[in-house]
N, C-alpha and C positions, 0 to 999 in steps of 0.2 A: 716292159722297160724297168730295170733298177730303181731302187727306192734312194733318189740322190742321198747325198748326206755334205756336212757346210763345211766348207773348207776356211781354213785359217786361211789370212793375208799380210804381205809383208807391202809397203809402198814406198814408191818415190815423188815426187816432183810434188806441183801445188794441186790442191785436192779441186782448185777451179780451171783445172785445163782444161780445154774444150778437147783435145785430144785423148783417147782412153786407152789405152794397152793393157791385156794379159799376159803373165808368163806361164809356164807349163813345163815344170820337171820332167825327167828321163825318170827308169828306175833307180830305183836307190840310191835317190841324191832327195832332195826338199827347193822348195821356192827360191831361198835363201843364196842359193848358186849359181841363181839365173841374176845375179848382183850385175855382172856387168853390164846385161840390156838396160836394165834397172836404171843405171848410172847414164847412160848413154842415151838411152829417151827422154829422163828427165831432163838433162842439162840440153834439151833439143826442144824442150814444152811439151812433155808429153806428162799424164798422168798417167804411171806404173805400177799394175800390182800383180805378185808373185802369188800364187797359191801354194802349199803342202796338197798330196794327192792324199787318196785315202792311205790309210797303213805308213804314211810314210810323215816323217819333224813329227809336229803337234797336231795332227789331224786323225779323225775317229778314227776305230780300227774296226774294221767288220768279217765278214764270213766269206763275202762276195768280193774277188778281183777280178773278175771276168774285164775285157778290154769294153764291155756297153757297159758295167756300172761305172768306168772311171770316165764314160764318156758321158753318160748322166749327170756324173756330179759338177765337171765343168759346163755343161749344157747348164746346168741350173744357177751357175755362178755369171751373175751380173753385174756391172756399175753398180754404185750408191741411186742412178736413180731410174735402174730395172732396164735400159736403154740397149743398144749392140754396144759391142767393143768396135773400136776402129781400126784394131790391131790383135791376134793373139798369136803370139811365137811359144811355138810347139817342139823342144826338144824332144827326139825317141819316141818313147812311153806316150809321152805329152804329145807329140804328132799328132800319132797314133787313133791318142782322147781327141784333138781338136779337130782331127777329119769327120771322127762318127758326130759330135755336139754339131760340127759345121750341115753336115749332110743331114740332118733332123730336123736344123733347123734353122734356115738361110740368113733368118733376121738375128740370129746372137754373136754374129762379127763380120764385118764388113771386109775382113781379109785375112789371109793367113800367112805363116810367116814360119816352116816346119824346118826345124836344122838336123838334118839327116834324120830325118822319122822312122818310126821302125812301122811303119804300113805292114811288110810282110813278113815274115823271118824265115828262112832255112832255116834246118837240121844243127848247121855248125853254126850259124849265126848265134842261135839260143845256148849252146854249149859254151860258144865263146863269153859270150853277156855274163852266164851261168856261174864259169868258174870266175869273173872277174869280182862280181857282186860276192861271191863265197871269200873270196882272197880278203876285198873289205871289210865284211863281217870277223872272218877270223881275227883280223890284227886290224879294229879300228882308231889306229893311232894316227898323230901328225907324222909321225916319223917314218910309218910306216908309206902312208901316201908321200911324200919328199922323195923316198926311194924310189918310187913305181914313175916318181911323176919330177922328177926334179927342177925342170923349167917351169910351173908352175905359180903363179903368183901365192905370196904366204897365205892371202885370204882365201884361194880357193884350195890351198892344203888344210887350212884348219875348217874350214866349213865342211868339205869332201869328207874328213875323218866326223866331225859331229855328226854329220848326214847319218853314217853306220850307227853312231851310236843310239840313235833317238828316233831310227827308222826300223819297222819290226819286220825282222828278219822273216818269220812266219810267212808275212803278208809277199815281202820279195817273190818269195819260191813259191807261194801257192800263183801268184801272179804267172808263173811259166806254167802250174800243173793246171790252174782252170782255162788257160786258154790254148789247148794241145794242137789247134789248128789257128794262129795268128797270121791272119791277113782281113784289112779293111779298107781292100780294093776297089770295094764295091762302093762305100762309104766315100771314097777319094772321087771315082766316077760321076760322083751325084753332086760334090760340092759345088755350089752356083756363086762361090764367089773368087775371086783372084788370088790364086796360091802362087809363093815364092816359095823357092827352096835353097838353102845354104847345106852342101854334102863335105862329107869330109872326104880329105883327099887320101890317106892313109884307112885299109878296114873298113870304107863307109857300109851302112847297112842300107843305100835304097842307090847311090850309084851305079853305075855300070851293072843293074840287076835286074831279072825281068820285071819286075815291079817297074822298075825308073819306066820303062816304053809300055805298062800297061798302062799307066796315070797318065801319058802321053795324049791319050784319047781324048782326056778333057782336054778343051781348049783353057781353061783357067788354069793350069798350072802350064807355067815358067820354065822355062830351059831350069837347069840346076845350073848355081854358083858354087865353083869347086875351091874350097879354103885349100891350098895345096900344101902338102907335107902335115897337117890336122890332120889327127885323128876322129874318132865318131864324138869327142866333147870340143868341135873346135874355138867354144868361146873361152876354151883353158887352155889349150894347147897352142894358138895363135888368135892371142885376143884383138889384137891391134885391125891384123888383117880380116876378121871377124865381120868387128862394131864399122869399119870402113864398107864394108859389103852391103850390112842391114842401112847404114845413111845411105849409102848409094841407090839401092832398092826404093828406097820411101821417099826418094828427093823425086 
């Protein structure tokens, strides 16, 4: 097992909610982008907190990206008072980490909540990811994401461009070369607790894929909720129709 290391936090709501959420970034973005759950949980009484992954905002930078040590490190991330979470939503990357912490280890969240996870990836899948994160490093400006992204709320233009800036690039790419066979199907198989999923309807990366019918087996994951016309970020691409899905889900 990886040698976790502590992740920074960002939060929302009051720190005495009886309810506890995590958030879980994708590649090359930070906590800070998963604002909208953020916003949406707490104005619902949840207590919200975002993590930075390793390599990625203000969080340590190490040697190791392999997909078990980013699953370590959220495994090792707790409430304030050592407790499960009663929530943790898992974009991509973040999935990905919250299947293997889930499948390690049943008592660190009572549920999961993966928005187009990336459990497995094809050949093109990774190329695709590959040139997209290269394209944000290149030019990580506001202006430049506006272009790519123009419906886009201005917060998550300017956060999305910071993401690039303060995220080490290093750490992105080694993240695709130390894991040259990404899938943690096995990981999803074993989870013992109730998985939901929000896919994107455009590009998704576990939709319509043999993956979506291999995780089928557990009975704890959930038909998928398809954001229709979202892309693989659909709490930026259609937030509205998004944050209605996840209240719907948890009502």
């Amino acid at each position: 097992m990886p040698t976790p290391v502590s992740l920074p936090r960002l939060s929302w709501g009051s720190a005495v909610a009886e309810r506890r959420a995590l958030l879980v970034h994708g590649l090359g973005s930070t906590g800070a982008l998963m604002w909208r759950y953020g916003v949406a949980l707490a104005d619902a009484g949840w207590r919200v907190e975002a993590v930075d992954l390793r390599g990625h905002g203000t969080a340590p930078r190490t040697l190791d990206y392999t997909l078990a040590a980013y699953g370590a490190d959220i495994a090792a991330t707790r409430p304030d008072d050592g407790g499960s979470w009663d929530l943790v939503i898992g974009h991509s990357l973040g999935g990905a980490a919250s299947l293997l912490a889930s499948a390690a280890d049943p008592g660190w969240a009572r549920r999961l909540l993966l928005v187009d996870p990336a459990v497995a990836l094809q050949a093109d899948d990774r190329a695709g990811i590959g040139a997209g994160l290269a394209a944000s490093f290149d030019d990580p400006t506001q202006e430049a994401v506006h272009r790519a992204h123009p419906h886009w709320h201005p917060q998550d233009v300017e956060l999305k461009a910071h993401a690039s800036q303060v995220t080490s690039r290093w750490a992105v790419e080694q993240t695709t070369a130390q894991n040259p066979t990404w899938d943690v199907t096995d990981a999803a198989l074993h989870v013992a607790v109730p998985v939901d999923v929000i896919a994107a309807g455009v590009g998704s990366i576990f939709r319509d894929t043999p993956v979506e019918a291999a995780v089928a087996a557990n009975p704890r994951f959930r038909p998928a909720v398809v954001i229709t016309g979202a892309g693989h970020s659909p709490h930026r691409d259609d937030p509205e129709a998004t944050i209605s899905a996840v209240l719907a889900l948890l009502d």
